[in-house]
C-alpha positions in Angstrom: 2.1 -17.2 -7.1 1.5 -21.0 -6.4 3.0 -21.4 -10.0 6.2 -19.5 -9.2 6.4 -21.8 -6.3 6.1 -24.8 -7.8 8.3 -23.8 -10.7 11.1 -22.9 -8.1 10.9 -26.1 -6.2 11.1 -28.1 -9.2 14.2 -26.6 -10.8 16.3 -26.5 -8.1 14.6 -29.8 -7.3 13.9 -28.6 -3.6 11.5 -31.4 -2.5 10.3 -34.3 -3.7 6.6 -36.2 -3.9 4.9 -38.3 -0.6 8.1 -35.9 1.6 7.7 -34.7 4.8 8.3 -30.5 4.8 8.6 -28.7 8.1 7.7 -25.2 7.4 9.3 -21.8 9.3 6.7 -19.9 10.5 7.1 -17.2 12.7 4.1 -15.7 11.8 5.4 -12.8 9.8 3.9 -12.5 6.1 6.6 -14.2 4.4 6.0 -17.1 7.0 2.2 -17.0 6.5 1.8 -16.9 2.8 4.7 -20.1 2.9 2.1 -21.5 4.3 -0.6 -21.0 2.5 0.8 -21.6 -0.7 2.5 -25.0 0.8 -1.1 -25.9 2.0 -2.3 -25.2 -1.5 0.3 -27.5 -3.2 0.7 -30.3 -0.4 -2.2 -32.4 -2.3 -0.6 -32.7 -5.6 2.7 -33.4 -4.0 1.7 -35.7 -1.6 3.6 -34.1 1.1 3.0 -34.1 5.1 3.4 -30.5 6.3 4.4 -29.5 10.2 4.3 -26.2 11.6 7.6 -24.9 13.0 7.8 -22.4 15.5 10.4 -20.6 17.6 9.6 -18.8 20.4 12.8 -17.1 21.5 11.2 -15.2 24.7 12.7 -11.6 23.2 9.7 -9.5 23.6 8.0 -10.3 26.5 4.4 -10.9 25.5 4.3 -9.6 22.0 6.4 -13.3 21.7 3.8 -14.8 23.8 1.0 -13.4 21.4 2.9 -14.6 18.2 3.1 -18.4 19.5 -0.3 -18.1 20.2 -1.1 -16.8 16.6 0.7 -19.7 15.2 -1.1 -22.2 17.0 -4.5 -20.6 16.0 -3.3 -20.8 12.2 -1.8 -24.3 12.5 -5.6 -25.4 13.9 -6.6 -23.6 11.0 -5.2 -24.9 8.1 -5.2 -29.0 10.0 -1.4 -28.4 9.8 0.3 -30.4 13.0 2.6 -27.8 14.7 6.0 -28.1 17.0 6.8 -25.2 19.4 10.1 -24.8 20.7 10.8 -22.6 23.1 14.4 -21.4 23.6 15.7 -18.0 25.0 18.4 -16.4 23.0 21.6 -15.9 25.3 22.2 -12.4 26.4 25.8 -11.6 25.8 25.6 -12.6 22.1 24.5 -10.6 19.1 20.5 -11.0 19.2 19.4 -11.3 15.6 22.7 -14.0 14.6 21.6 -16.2 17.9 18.2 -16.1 17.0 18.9 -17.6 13.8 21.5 -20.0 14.5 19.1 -21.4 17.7 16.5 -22.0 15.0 18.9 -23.9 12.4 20.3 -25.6 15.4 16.5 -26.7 16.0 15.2 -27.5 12.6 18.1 -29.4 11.9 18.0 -31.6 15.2 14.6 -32.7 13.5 16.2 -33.1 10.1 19.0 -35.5 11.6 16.2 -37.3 13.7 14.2 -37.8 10.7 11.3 -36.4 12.2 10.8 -34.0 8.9 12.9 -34.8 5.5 13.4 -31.4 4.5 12.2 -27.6 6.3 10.7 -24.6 4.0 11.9 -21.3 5.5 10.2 -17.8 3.8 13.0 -16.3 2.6 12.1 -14.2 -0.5 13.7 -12.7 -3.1 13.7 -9.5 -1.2 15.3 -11.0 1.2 18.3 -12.6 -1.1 18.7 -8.6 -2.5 19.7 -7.7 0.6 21.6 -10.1 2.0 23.6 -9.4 -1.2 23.7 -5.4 -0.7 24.9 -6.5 2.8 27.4 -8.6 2.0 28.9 -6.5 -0.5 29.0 -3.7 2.1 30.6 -6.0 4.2 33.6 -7.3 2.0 32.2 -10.5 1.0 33.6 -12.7 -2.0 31.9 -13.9 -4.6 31.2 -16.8 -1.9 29.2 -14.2 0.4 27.8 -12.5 -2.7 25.9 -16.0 -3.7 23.5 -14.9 -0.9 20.8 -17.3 0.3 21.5 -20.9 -1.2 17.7 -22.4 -2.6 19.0 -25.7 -0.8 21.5 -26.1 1.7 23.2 -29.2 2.4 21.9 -29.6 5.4 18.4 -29.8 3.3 16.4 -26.6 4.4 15.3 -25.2 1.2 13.9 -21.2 0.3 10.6 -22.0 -1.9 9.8 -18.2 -2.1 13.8 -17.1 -4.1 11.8 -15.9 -7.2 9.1 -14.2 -5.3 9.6 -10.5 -3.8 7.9 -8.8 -0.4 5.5 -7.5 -2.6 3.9 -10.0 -4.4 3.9 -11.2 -0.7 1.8 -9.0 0.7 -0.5 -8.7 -2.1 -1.1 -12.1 -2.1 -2.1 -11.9 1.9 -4.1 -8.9 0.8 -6.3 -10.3 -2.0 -6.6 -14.0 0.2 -7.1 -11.8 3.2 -4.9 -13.9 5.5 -3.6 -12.4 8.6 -0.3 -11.7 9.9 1.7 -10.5 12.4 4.2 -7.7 12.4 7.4 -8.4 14.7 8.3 -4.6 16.1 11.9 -5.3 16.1 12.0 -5.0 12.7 11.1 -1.4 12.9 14.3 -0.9 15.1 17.2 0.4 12.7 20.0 -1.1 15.2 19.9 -3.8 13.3 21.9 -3.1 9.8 19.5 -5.6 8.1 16.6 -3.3 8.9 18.5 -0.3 8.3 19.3 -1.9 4.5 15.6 -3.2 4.0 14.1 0.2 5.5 16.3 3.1 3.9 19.2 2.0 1.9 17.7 -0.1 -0.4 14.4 1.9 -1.0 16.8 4.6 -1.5 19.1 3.1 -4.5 15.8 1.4 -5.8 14.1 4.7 -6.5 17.6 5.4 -8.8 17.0 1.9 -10.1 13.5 0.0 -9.8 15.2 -3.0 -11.3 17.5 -3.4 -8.1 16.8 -5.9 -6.3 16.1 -8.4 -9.5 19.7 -7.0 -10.4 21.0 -8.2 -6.8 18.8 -11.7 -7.1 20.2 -12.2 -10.5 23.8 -11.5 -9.5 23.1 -14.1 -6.6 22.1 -16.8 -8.9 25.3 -16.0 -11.0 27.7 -16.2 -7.9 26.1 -19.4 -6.6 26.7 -21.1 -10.2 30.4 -20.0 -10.0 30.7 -21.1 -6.2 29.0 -24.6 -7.5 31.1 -25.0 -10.5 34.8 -24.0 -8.6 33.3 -26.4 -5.3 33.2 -29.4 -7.6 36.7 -28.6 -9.1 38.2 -28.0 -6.2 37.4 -30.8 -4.3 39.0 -32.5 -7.5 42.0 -31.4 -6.9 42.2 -31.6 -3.5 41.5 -35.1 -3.9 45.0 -35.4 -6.1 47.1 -33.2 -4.0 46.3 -33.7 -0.4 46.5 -36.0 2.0 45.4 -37.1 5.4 48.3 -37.0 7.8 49.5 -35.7 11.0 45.8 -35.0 12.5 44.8 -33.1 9.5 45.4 -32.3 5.6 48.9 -31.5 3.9 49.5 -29.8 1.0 52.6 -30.1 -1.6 53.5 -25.9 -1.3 54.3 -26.2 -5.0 50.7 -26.6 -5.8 49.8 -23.6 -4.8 52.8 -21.5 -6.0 52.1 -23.2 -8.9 48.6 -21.4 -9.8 47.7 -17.8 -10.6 46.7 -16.0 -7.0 43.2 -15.8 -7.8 43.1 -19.9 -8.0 45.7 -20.4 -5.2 43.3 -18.4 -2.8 40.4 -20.6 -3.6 42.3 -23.8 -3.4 43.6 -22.2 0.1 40.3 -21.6 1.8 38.7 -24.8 -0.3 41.0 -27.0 2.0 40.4 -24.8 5.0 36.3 -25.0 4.3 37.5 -29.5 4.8 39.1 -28.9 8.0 36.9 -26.5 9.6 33.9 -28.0 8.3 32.1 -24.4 7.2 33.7 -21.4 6.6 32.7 -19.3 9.0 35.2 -16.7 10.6 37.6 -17.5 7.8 38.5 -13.8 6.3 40.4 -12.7 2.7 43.0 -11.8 4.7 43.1 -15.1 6.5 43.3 -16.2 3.3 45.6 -14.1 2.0 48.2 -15.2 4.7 47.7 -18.6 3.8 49.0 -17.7 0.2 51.6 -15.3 1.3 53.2 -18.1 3.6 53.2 -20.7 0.5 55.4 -17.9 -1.5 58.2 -17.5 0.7 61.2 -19.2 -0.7 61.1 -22.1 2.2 61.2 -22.1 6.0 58.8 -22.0 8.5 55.7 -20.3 9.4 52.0 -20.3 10.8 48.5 -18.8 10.9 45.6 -19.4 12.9 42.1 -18.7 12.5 38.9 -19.5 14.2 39.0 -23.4 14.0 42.0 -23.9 12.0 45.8 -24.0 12.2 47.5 -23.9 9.1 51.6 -24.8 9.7 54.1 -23.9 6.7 57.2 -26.0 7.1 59.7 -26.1 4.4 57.4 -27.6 1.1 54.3 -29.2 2.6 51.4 -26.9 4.3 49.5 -28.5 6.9 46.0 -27.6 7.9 44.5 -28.9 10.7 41.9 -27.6 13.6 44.1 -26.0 16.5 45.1 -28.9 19.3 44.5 -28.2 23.0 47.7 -27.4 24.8 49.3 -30.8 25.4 52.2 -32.3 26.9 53.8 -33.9 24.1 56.4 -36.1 26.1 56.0 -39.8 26.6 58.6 -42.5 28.0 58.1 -46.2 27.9 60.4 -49.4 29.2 61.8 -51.3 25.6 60.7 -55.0 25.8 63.5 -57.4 24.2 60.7 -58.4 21.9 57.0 -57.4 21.9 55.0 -54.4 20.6 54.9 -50.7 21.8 52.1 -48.5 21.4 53.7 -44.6 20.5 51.4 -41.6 20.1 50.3 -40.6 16.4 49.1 -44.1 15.7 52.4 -46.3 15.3 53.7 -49.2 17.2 57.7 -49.9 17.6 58.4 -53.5 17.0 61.1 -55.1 18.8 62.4 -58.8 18.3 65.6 -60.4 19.5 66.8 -62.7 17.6 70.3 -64.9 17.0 72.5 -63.2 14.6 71.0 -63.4 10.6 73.5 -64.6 8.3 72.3 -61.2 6.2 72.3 -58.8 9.0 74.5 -55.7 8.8 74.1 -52.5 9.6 72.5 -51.0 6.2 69.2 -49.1 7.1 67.4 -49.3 4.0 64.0 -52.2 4.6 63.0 -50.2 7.7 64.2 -52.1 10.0 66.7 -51.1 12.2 69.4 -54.1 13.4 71.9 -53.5 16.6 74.1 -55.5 18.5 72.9 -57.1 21.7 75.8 -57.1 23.7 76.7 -53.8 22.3 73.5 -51.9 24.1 73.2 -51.0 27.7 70.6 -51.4 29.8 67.9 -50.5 30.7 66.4 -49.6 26.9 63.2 -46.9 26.1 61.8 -45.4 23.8 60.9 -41.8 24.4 60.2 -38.5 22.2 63.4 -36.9 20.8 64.4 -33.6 23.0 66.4 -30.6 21.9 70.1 -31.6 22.3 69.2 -35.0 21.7 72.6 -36.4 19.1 73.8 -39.7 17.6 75.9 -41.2 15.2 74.0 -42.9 12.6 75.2 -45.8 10.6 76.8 -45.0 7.5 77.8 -41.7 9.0 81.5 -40.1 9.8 80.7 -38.0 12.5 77.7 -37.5 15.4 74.5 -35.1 14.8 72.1 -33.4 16.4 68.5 -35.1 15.8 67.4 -31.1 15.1 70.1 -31.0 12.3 69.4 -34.4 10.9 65.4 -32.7 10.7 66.5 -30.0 8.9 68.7 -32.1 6.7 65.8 -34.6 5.7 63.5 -31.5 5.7 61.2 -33.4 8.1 57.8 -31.3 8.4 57.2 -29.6 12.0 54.3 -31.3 13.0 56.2 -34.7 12.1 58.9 -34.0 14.4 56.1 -33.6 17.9 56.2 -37.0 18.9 59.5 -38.6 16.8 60.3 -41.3 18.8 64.0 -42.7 19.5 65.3 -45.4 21.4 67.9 -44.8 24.5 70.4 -47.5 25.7 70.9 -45.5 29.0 71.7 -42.4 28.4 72.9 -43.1 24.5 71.2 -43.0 21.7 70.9 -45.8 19.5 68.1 -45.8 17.3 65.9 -42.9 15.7 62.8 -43.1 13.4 64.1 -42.9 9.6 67.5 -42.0 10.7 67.8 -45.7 11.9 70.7 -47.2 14.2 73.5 -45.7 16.0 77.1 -46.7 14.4 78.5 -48.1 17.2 75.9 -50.1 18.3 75.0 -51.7 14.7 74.6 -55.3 14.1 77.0 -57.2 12.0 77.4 -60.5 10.8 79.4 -61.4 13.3 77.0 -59.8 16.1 75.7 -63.4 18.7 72.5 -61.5 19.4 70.3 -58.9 17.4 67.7 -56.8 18.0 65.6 -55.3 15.8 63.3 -52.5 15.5 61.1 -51.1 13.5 57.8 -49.1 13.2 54.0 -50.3 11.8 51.1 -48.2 11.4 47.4 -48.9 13.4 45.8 -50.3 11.3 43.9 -47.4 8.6 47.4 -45.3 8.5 50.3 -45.5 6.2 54.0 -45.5 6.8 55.2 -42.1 6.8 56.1 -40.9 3.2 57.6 -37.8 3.0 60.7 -37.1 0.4 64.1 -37.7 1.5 66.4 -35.0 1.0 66.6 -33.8 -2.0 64.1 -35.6 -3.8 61.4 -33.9 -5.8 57.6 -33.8 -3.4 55.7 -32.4 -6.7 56.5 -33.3 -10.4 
């Protein structure tokens, strides 16, 4: 069995020589032969073993008695041991707390550098039916990968190619003790109710079944691994960071067959988000469903994300607090103006430039001193907000003038313009007002324009009518 074990570690390359490996032990027989076998290999390796243990207060002494087993066998085998003891909170499902608490513990000690990697028990029994379970559930061929040998938060499974069986005979013929944890016996649990009757049940059908499940685990991994790599490829090409999270050219993901759309979808949910957790196939689904419509507007949310749909760009970002989105500051005749969104308005007064007119196509907007009246801001546009900009026959709403430059929604929250009292006469990318535009002749000039904090780009969204995706 050491063999097996050693084998495994070294082809998924789970640990490394002279490491430090904390090892999950609950005390349970998986936990116990972990750490025999560990103990057994630690030498060679050159590894310093701790003893992790959870005590989650659940079952009133029986918990009691199983923290006091573990210290017994941690005296035992020489191994230095860490209790933690942390009750599980009582309006959440039992057995999911449990196990985040304990991942929420080993890996405070992984980021701490206290241990470089932690062993957990998990055996290929184990990975057969978390499969089974997944598969009953609805899972993907993401869920269907089962328990990963090494996570990337660096808790590895040095027991995948070993089953319950070989387990306990190994306890047996060592004659190492164990202890049984009597919820296990409880079929409320549908983990328990798989690993008690459902999968004896199909396994008397088919002995081979839970290899068949293990193997079908390693194959879904590969493909996860293979399309995880790919995808953050492309995402690399297509996306970018803006407006608080990631947009997406629409066209990219009209462009691919559904199958690859979907993972591409919940690839660039998994960046946002940071896991994938609570993220469904029909979640999904919507996702792809909004980038087919023929344009427009639309939105999803799910647990950690917002994805907005507006006209050829998809944004996915994590859902923003409920926020006043207003803001109104005095215009300085020269000086620099902090907006929300990370930009700046630049203003400078200057005598009239021998170049100056009122063309709007270097950034900078140029109107008429004497032309503007007082006192000047700069606030966030507001419905019925309308103008006249240069170049133009005829006044339009700022809304219109979005819909005509097919400016995103999320670009439009804090769009800042500039007020002469109760006049428009300047707008981000729609530039100055016609009848307040410098010219030539023009004494005095101000002008305006935008520059990013430093780390962000000028806004570069297509114009009307240009192409976003070639």
């Amino acid at each position: 069995m050491r063999e097996v074990v050693e084998e495994t570690i070294r082809r998924h390359r789970m640990l490394e020589p002279g490491q430090t490996v904390g090892l999950a032990v609950s005390g349970g027989a998986d936990s116990m032969a972990l750490v025999d076998v560990m103990a057994g290999l630690a030498a060679g390796w050159r590894w310093s073993l701790q003893i992790l243990h959870v005590n989650h207060l659940l079952r009133g002494e029986e918990s009691e008695q199983d923290q006091r087993f573990v210290e017994a066998q941690a005296r035992r085998y020489g191994i230095p041991l860490r209790v933690e003891r942390r009750p599980v909170p009582p309006d959440r499902n039992l057995e999911e707390a449990a196990r985040l608490s304990r991942l929420d513990f080993f890996r405070r000690l992984l980021r701490a550098g206290e241990v470089d990697r932690v062993a957990t028990g998990h055996t290929r029994s184990d990975q057969a039916e978390t499969v089974l379970f997944r598969l009953l559930r609805g899972s993907g061929t993401a869920g269907l990968a089962g328990i990963r040998p090494v996570t990337s938060d660096c808790i590895v499974r040095p027991f995948l190619d070993v089953s319950r069986a070989q387990v306990l005979a190994y306890l047996t013929e060592r004659q190492l003790p164990w202890r049984e944890d009597s919820s296990n016996q409880s079929e409320a649990f549908a983990r328990n109710r798989i690993r008690r009757r459902w999968l004896p049940e199909l396994s008397a059908e088919n002995p081979s079944l839970e290899e068949t499940l293990a193997r079908t685990a390693d194959w879904a991994r590969e493909e996860e691994e293979f399309w995880a790599g790919y995808l953050r490829t492309a995402l690399a090409h297509v996306a970018r960071d803006a407006a608080g999270g990631r947009i997406l050219p629409v066209a990219v993901l009209t462009g691919l067959p559904r199958a690859a759309a979907r993972r591409l979808a919940r690839a660039a949910a998994g960046q946002i988000k940071g896991d994938l957790r609570g993220l469904t196939l029909e979640h999904v689904d919507r996702i792809v469903a909004m980038a087919e419509r023929a344009d427009g507007h639309d939105r999803m949310q799910a647990p950690g994300l917002d994805v907005v749909r507006s006209f050829s760009w998809m944004r996915f970002a994590r859902p923003e607090p409920p926020q006043s989105r207003d803001f109104c500051f005095p215009l300085p005749e020269s000086g620099r103006t902090p907006l929300p969104g990370g930009w700046v308005l630049r203003v400078e007064l200057t005598e009239s430039e021998p170049a100056g007119d009122c063309v709007y196509n270097d950034g900078v907007g140029r109107l008429d001193w004497f032309r503007l009246r007082r006192p000047l801001v700069v606030r966030n546009w507001r419905p019925g907000d309308q103008y006249q900009p240069a170049g133009r026959s005829a006044a339009s709403k700022i809304k219109a003038l979005f819909q005509e430059f097919r400016v995103p929604l999320w670009e439009r929250r804090s769009w800042p313009v500039v007020t002469a009292g109760p006049v428009v006469v300047w707008s981000r990318r729609f530039g100055p007002e016609a009848g307040c535009c410098a010219s030539p002749e023009s004494a005095k000039v101000l002008k305006i324009w935008e520059e990013p904090v430093s780390g962000r780009t000028a806004p570069d969204l297509p114009a009307a009518g240009e192409t976003e995706v070639s």
